[in-house]
Structure formats: C-alpha cells, structure tokens
C-alpha positions as CSV (number, residue, x, y, z in Angstrom):
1,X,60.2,118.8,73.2
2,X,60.1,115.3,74.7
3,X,60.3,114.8,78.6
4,X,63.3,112.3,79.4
5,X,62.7,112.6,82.8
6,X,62.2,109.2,84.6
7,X,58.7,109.2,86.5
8,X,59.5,108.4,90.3
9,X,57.8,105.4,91.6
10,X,55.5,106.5,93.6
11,X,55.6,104.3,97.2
12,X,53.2,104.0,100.3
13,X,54.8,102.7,103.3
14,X,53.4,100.4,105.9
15,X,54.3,98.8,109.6
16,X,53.2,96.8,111.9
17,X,54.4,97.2,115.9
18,X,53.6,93.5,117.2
19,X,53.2,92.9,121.0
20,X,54.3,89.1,120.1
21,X,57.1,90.4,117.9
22,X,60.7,90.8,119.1
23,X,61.2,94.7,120.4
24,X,63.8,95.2,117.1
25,X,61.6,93.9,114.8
26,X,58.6,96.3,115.6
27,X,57.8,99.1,113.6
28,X,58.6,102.7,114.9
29,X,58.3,106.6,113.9
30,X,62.1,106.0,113.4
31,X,62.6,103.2,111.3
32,X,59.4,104.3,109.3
33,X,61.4,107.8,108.3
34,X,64.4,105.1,107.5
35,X,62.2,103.0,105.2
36,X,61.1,106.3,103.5
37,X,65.4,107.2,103.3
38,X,65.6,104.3,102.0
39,X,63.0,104.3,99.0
40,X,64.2,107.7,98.5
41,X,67.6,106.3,97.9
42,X,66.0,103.3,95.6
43,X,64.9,106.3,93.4
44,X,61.0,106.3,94.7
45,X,59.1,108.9,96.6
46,X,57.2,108.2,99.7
47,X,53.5,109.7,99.7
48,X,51.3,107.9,102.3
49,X,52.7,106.0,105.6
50,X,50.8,104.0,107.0
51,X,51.1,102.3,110.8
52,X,49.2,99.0,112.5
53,X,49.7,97.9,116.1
54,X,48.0,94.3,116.8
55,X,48.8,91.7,119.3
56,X,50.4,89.5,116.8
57,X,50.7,89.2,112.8
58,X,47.7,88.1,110.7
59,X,49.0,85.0,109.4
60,X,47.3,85.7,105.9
61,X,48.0,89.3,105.4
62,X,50.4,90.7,108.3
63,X,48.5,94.3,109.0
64,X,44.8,92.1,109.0
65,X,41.9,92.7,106.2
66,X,40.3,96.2,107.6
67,X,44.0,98.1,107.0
68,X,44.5,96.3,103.8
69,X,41.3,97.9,102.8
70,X,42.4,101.4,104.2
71,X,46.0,101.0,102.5
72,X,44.1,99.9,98.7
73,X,42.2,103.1,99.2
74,X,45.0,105.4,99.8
75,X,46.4,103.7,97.0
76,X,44.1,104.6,94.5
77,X,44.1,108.3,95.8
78,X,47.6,108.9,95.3
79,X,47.8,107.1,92.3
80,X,51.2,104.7,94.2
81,X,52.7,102.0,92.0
82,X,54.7,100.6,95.2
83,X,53.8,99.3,98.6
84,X,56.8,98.6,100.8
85,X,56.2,97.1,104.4
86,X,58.6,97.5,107.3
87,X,58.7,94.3,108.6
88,X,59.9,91.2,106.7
89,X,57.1,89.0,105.1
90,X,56.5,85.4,104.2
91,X,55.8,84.2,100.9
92,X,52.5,83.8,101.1
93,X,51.6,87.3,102.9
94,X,53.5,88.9,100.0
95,X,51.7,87.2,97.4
96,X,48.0,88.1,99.3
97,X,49.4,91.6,99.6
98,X,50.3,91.9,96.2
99,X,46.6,90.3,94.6
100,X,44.8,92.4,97.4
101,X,46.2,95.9,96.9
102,X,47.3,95.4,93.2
103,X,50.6,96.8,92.7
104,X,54.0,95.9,93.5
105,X,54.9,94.6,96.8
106,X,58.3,94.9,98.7
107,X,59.4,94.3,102.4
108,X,62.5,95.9,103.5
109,X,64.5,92.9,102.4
110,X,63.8,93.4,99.4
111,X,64.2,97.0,99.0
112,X,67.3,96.8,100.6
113,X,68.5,94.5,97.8
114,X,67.3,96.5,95.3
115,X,70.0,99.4,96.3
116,X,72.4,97.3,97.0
117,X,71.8,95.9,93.0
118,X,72.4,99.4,92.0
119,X,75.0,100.2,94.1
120,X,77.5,97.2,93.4
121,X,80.5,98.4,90.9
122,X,82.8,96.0,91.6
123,X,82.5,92.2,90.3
124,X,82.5,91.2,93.7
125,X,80.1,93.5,94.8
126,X,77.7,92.0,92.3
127,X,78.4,88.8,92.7
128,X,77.6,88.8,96.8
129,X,74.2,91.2,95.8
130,X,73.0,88.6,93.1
131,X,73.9,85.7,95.3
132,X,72.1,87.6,98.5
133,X,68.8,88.5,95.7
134,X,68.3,84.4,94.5
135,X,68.2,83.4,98.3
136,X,66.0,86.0,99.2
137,X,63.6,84.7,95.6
138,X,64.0,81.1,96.5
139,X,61.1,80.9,99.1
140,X,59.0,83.6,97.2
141,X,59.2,81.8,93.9
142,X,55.3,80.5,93.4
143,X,52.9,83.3,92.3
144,X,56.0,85.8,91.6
145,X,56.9,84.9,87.6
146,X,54.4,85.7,85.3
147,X,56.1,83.1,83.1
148,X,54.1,80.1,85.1
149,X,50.6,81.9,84.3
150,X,51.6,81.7,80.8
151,X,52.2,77.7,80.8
152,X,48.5,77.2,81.5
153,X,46.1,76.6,78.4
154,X,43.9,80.0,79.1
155,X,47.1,82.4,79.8
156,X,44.7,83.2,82.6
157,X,44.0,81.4,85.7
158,X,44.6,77.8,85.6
159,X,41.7,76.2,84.3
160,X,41.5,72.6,85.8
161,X,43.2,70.0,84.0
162,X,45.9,72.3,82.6
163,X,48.0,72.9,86.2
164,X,50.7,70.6,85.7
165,X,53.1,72.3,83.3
166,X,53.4,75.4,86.0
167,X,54.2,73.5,88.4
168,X,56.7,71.3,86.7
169,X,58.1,74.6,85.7
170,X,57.9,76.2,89.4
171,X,60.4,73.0,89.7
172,X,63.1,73.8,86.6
173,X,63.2,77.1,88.3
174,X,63.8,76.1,91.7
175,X,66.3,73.7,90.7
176,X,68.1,76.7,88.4
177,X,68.0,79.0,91.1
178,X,69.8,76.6,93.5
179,X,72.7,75.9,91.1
180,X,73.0,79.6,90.6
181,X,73.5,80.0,94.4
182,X,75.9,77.4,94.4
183,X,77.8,79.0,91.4
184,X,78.3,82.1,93.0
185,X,79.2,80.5,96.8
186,X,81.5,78.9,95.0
187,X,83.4,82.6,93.0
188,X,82.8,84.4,96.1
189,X,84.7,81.7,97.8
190,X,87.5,81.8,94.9
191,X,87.7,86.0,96.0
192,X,88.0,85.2,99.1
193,X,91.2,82.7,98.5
194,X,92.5,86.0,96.4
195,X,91.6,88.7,99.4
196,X,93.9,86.1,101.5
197,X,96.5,85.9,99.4
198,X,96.6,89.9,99.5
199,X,96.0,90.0,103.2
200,X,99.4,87.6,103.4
201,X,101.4,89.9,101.4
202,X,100.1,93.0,103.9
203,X,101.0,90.9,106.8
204,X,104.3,90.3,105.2
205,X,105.2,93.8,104.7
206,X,103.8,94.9,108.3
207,X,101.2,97.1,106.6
208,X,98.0,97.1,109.5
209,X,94.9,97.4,108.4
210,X,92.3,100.1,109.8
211,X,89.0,99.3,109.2
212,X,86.1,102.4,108.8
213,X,82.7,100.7,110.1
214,X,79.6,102.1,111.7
215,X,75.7,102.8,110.7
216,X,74.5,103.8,107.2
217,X,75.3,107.5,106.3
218,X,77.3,107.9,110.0
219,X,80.2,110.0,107.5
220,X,82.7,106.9,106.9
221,X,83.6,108.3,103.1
222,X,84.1,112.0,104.6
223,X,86.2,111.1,107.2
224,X,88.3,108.9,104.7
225,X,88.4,111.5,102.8
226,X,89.0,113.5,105.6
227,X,92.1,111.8,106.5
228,X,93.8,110.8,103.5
229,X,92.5,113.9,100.8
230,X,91.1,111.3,98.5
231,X,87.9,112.5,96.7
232,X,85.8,109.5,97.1
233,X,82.1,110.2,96.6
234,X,80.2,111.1,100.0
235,X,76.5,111.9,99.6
236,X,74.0,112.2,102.2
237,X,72.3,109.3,101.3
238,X,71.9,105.3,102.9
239,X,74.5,102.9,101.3
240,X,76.4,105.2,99.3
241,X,79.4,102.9,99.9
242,X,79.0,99.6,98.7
243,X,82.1,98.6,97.8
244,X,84.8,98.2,100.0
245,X,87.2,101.1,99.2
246,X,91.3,100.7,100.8
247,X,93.6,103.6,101.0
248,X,97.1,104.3,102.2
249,X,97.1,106.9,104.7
250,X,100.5,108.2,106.7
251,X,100.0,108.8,110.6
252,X,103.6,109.6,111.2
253,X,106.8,109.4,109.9
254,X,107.3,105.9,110.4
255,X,104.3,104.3,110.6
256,X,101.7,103.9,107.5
257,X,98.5,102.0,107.7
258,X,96.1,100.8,105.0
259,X,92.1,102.3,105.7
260,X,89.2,100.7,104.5
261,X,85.6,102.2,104.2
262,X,83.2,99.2,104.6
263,X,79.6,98.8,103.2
264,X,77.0,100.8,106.1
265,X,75.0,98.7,108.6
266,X,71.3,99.2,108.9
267,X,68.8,97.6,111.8
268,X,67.0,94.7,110.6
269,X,69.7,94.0,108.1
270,X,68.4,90.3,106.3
271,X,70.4,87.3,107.3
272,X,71.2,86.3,104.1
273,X,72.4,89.6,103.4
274,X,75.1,89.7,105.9
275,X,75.8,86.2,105.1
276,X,76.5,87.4,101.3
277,X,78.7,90.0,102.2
278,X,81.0,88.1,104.2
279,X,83.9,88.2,101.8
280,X,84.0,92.1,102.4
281,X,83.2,92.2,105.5
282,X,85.3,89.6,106.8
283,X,88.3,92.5,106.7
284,X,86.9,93.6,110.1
285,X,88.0,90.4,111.8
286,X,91.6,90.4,110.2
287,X,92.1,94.5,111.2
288,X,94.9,95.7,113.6
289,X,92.2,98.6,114.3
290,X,88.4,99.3,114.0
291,X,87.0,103.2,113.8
292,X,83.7,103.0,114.9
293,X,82.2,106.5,113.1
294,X,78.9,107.5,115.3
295,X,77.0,110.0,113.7
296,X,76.0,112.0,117.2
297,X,73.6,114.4,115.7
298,X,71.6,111.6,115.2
299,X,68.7,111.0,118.0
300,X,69.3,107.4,117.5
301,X,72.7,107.3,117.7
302,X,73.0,105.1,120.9
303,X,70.4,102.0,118.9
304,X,72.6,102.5,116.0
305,X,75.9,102.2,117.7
306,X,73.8,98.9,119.7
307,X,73.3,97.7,116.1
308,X,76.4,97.8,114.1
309,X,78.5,96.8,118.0
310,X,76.0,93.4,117.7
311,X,77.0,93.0,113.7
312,X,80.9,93.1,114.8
313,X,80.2,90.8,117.2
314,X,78.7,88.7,114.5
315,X,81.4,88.5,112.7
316,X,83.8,87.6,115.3
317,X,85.3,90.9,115.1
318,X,84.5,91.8,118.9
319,X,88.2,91.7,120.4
320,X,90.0,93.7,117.7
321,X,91.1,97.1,119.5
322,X,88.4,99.9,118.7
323,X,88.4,103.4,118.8
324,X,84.5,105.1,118.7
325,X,84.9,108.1,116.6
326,X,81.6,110.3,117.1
327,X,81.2,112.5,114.1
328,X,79.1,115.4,113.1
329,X,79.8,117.2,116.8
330,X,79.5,120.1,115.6
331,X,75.5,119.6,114.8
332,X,75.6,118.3,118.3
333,X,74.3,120.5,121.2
334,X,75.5,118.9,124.7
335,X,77.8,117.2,126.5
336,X,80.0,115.2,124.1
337,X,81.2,111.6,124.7
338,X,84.7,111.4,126.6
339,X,86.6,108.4,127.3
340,X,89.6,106.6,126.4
341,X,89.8,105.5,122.4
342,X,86.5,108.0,122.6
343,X,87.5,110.8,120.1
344,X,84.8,113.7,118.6
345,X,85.5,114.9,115.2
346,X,83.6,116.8,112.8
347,X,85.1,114.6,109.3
348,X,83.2,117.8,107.2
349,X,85.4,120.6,108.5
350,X,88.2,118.7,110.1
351,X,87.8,119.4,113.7
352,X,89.5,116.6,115.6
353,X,91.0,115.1,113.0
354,X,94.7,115.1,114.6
355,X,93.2,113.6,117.3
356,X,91.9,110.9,115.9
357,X,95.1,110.6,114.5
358,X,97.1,110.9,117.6
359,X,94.6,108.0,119.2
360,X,95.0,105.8,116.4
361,X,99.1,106.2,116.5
362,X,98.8,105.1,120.2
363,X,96.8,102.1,119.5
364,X,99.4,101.6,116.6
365,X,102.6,101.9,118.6
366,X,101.8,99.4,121.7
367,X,104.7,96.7,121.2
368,X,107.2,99.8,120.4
369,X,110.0,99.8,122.1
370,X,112.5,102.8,122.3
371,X,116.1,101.2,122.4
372,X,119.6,102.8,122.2
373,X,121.7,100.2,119.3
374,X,125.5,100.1,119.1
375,X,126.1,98.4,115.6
376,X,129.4,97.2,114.5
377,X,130.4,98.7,110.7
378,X,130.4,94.9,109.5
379,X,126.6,95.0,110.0
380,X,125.6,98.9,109.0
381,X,123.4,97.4,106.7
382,X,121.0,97.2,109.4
383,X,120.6,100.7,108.8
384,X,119.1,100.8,105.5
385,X,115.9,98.8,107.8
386,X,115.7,101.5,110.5
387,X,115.9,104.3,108.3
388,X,113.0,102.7,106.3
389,X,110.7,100.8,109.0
390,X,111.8,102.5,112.1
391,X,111.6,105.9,114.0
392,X,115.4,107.4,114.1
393,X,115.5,109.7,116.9
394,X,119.2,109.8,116.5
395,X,122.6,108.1,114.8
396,X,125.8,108.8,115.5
397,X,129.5,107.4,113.9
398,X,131.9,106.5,116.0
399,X,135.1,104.8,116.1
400,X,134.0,101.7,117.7
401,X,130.3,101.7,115.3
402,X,127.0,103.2,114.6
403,X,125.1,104.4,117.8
404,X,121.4,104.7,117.3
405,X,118.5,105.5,119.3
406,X,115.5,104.6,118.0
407,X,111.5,103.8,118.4
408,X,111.2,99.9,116.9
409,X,107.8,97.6,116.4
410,X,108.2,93.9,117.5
411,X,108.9,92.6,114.2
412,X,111.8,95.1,113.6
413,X,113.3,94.5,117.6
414,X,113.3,91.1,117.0
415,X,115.8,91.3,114.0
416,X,118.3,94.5,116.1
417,X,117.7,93.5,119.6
418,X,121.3,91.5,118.9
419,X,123.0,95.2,119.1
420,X,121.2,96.4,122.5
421,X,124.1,96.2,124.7
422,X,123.6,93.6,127.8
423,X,120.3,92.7,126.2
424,X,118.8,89.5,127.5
425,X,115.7,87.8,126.3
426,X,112.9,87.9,129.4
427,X,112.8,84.7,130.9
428,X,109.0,82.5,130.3
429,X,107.3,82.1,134.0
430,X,107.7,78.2,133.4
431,X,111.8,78.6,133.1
432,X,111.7,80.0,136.8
C-alpha cells in the first residue's frame, strides 16, 4: 500500500545575539522556541538549533565561517532540507548561506510569509500576503531563480562572454515584479474604499466596533467564541487567524456591538508585513473599544504585551479606550493583574467572562444619560426609537402623554432631549 503521507521538511534553526545589534533584534532561548512554533506551524520539524554570539554580524555570512562549517555538518547528520535564521538577512548573506550550506535558506521574514501564504482564505487576505511576499523578493532577486542560470550558454555557471542575457533578464523581472506591487497597492486600496463604505453604514446605524488584538496564540478565537458561541476554529498554533473575522455579539438589552478577531502580532514582525496588512488592521484605529487578550501563563507575557502595545501605537490606534483582558488564569499560579479596564478570564472554561462583559458595557455606556421624557400623543412615534435603541426602564400613559424613564446614548438624547421637561442645552465656556 502506498504511503501518502507528506515527508516533513526537516529544519535546523540558527541565531545570532549581536552586541552591536538592537536588544529586540537579538536572538534568545525564547524567540528560538518561537522560531521552532513557528516552522512547526509552516508544516516542518525542528531537529538541530543552533546559537552564535559575536560582537557584530559577519558582513558576508551573519554567524561568520567556523559556525557555518559547524551548522553544514549538523546538516548532513540529520539529513535537514531547511535552514531558517532568527534574525533577518541581506540578500547577499542569504545567497552565501544558501551556496555554503546547500539547502534551502529562510530568515524569519520569510518563514513568516510562508504561513501567512497558507493561511490567507479570503481575497483580501491573499492579496496583502502576495503583495507583502514580492517586496520581501524584490532585494533578493539575483541568485534566487534558477531561470537566470538557464539563460547562459552552459546551463551552468556563466562562462564568460555569455552573462548578458541573465542579467537583462534579472531586469524584466525586476521591472515585473514592481508592476505587480503596484497592481495589488492599487486593489488593496480599492478594499479599503469598500471597508469604508461599510464602516459608514456601521457608523450610521450606531453599531461600535470591538476590536480582539494581542500576541500570536494569546486565545483571541476562544474568547470570541467565548463570547458570542460561534465555532470559529481555535488551535494552539501561531497565526491561526489570518483573516479578520466580525461578529455580532449582545452585551445587554440595549446595546449590541460588532467584535472583530484580528490577525496575531509576533516580535520582529517585517516592516513590509505590517505595511501589507494595513487594510485589516487599520479596523483598530476606527474601534469604539480594543480587548487586549494577554496570554498570562506565558513567561513572556509582559515583552509580548510591550510588543503588540508598540504595534497599536503604530498604527495610530494608541488613544482608542482599551480594556487588557489577561487570559489563560487559570494555568497561572500568582498574584493576578488588578486594575481598572484590567479583567482576568479563562476564554476556555468561561471564568470571567461576565466580567469582561460588564467592563466592556461600562466603557460602552459613558455618554448615557438616564432621563425621565414626558411625550405628547402627537409625537408617540418617538417610542417606536426607544423601544428599539434605548434602555426603557419604565412608560407610563397618561392623560396629559407618555411618561418614560429611560437610559439614552448621545445620538438618541440628541433627537428626545426636546421632551425632558425644563431641559436647557449647557452653555459653551466662550458664551459666559
């Protein structure tokens, strides 16, 4: 009987921990074990690690010649068909990596865009990965398609005199490359006119928005499932959620919100990358409300609470109201965060949940007012909008009219505040 099993790719893993490099860019025990999460989540299997410290990069080949040497040996003796480095790399170290150790060689850019090409389901999805993948190829172009070997005369290695059609071809794809970025800056930009257009229409109908963000595998899916009983998928692996994922979700009985899971951040998350994802990402900086899920068994948790606070910042997201939602407490021996809009919840089992819930209505409701209304009967259609947008607490007929008391947001007072009896509009400081 024939094996269908696909053969893992079989990875070693290397870093370098730089005294000239920036403190976040250096290679740790910690974001080693992430690398190795994340080839495990590419569909690879880690088998050798491999760690440098130096005072700086080797220009040529970033861990210098004598670990090169050590990492081609453990290569051959666990048979790998993968080398993935920590750190980012230039064009040119990858290239010397790839010749000198002879098998395929990633950095975590790359690998990073490799799940995120699996992950994508939606159109948009794939369209911000592809354009994030030809940015990311653009500088490593020369040395990386086998088609420009096979313009040369020998199919080998460029025999003098027969050079010139590589290059020129090097060119046609550099210039193909560029108008394929600019193709797909130019759809993501169309989605983003349609995510506007749909944002309008939310604002319209007083929908708010709460946005789900927080570190890779922190439990954003769970706790949306948590909360609303959807059945989205929520595996304990990085980047599960790629796509950004809205559902309606009740807090109380007048007040429903729209909840989006958002793609997971991750330390040393490529430029380009974040650049690319934008369009759904850029939901964080138009939400009423951000849950900030913390996953607090984690031993990192306060770096990768640093990390994904610095990415909001980044996209100009900082000053929308945020509530930091650590999850998995119950894996968490200790004293657990306290605080105001500091909630701990366990999104497996439900512990917490309500209040989370409660917080988040609390947020919600600043700008509501509690008013008692005396509405003539010439204008009891007025009730048809309280009933609908507003919390009744009471409504009573009488001869003279309708008398309500009721919890209202700021766009519903504006339209009743006309039936608050001896109501007057607050005078500006500048009319004094």
């Amino acid at each position: 009987m024939e094996n269908t099993e696909i053969k893992k790719e079989r990875a070693i893993l290397a870093g370098l921990s730089a005294a000239s490099m920036d403190e976040r860019e250096r290679s740790t025990e910690v974001s080693m074990e992430e690398l190795a999460a994340l080839v495990e989540t590419a569909g690879g299997e880690t088998v050798a690690m491999l760690m440098q410290s130096r005072p700086s990069p080797d220009p040529r080949s970033f861990i210098g010649d004598g670990k090169v040497r050590e990492m081609k040996e453990l290569i051959g003796m666990n048979d790998c068909d993968l080398a993935v480095f920590d750190n980012e790399l230039s064009p040119s170290q990858m290239r010397v990596l790839g010749e000198e150790l002879g098998v395929k060689v990633l950095d975590r850019s790359g690998l990073i865009l490799d799940i995120f090409a699996q992950r994508a389901q939606t159109r948009e999805g794939q369209l911000q990965v592809e354009l994030a993948q030809y940015k990311y190829l653009l500088p490593r172009l020369t040395g990386m398609w086998t088609h420009l070997v096979r313009q040369t005369a020998s199919g080998g290695s460029s025999p003098i005199g027969t050079r010139g059609p590589g290059e020129t071809q090097l060119e046609t794809d550099r210039r193909h490359i560029r108008r394929k970025i600019q193709k797909l800056e130019e759809e993501l930009a169309d989605v983003r006119k349609v995510r506007s257009t749909q944002r309008r229409k939310r604002e319209k109908n007083a929908m708010p928005v709460v946005a789900l963000v927080g570190y890779t595998n922190a439990g954003k899916s769970t706790l949306l499932n948590c909360l609303t009983g959807s059945d989205i998928p929520a595996n304990n692996r990085l980047f599960d959620t790629l796509d950004t994922t809205t559902r309606r979700f009740r807090i109380d009985e007048t007040q429903e919100v729209l909840l989006s899971d958002t793609v997971g951040f991750i330390r040393k998350l490529p430029t380009h990358l974040v650049e690319a994802f934008k369009a759904t990402l850029e939901e964080l900086s138009y939400a009423d409300v951000l849950l900030h899920v913390i996953d607090i068994s984690n031993p990192e948790w306060e770096e990768q609470a640093r990390v994904v606070d610095e990415l909001i910042h980044q996209l100009g997201a900082e000053s929308t109201p945020c509530i930091r939602v650590f999850n998995k407490c119950d894996a968490y021996i200790g004293i657990l965060p306290h605080g105001e809009n500091v909630v701990c919840i366990s999104a497996r089992s439900g512990e917490g949940s309500q209040e989370l819930v409660d917080t988040l209505a609390r947020l919600l409701d600043r700008g509501k007012k509690r008013v008692v209304l005396k509405i003539p009967y010439s204008r009891a259609g007025i009730t048809d909008s309280l009933n609908r947008e507003a919390q009744v607490h009471s409504m009573e007929y009488t001869d003279d009219g309708i008398e309500a008391e009721v919890t209202v947001g700021p766009e519903l007072f504006g339209r009743v505040k006309e039936f608050i009896p001896g109501y007057t509009e607050p005078r500006e400081d500048w009319e004094d």
